[in-house]
C-alpha positions in Angstrom: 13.1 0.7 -4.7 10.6 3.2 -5.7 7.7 2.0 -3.8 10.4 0.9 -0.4 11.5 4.9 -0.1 7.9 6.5 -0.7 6.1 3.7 1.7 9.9 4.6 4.5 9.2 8.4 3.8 5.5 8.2 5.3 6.3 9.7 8.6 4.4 10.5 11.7 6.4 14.0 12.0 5.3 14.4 8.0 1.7 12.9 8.8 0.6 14.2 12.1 -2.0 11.5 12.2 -2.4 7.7 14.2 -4.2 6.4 11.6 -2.8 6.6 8.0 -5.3 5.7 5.4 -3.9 6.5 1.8 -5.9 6.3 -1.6 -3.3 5.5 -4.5 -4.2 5.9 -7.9 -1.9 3.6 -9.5 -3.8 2.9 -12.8 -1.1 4.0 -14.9 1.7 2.1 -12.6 4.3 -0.5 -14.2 5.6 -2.5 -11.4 9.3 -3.2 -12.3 10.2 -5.3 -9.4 10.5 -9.4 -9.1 7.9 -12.3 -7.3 10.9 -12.6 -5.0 11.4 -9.4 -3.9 8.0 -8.8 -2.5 9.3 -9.5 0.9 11.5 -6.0 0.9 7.7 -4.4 0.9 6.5 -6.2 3.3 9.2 -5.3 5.7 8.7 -1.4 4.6 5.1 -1.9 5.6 5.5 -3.9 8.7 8.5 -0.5 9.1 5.1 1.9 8.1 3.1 -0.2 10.5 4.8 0.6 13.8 4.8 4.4 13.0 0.6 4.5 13.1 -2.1 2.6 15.0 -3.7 1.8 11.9 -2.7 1.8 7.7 -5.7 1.6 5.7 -4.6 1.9 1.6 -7.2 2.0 -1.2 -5.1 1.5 -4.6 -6.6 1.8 -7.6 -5.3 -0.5 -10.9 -6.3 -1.1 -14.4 -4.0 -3.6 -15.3 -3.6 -7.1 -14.6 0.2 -7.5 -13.7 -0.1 -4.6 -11.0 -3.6 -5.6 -10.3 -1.5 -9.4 -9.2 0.9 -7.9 -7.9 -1.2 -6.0 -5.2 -2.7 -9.0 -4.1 0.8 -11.0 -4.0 1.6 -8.3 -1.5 -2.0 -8.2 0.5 -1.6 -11.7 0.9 1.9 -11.7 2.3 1.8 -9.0 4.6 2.3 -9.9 8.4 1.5 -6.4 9.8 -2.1 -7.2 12.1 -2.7 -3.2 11.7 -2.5 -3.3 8.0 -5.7 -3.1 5.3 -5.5 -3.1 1.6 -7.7 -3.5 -0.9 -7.6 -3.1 -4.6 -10.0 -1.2 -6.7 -11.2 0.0 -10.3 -12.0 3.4 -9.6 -11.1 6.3 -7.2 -14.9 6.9 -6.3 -15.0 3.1 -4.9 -11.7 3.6 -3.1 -12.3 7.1 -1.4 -15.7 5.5 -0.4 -13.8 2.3 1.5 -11.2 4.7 3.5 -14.3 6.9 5.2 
């Protein structure tokens, strides 16, 4: 529920850009939702999606759960104007989004 309202509160009127590229340092996140419920994100994303031309995110993980997770979700999403990737470090995500 967490990650549904930050990813629904990303807002052209709050973002006054057409192409959204984030850099999320979740290194220290615990994911706390179920396999099953990945599909509530990708419908806040594909939601995200149709607010900007293009959504580039760079997240950062350290952990193996959240690192699994992240790619659970890459690989589901059905949003064509959608990038993700999954790093180790901030310097090697900041790097990807210029």
């Amino acid at each position: 529920d967490e990650m549904i309202g930050w990813i629904d509160s990303l807002t052209p009127d709050r973002i006054p850009v057409r192409k959204l590229k984030l850099c999320d340092d979740a290194s220290d996140a615990s994911y706390m939702f179920k396999v099953d419920e990945i599909k509530h994100v990708d419908q806040a994303i594909n939601n995200l999606c149709s607010r900007f031309n293009t959504v580039q995110v760079a997240i950062v993980h350290r952990h193996p759960k959240e690192t699994a997770y992240s790619n659970l979700i890459i690989k589901t999403i059905t949003a064509t104007n959608y990038q993700q990737r999954i790093f180790s470090d901030m310097f090697n995500a900041i790097h990807w989004l210029k």
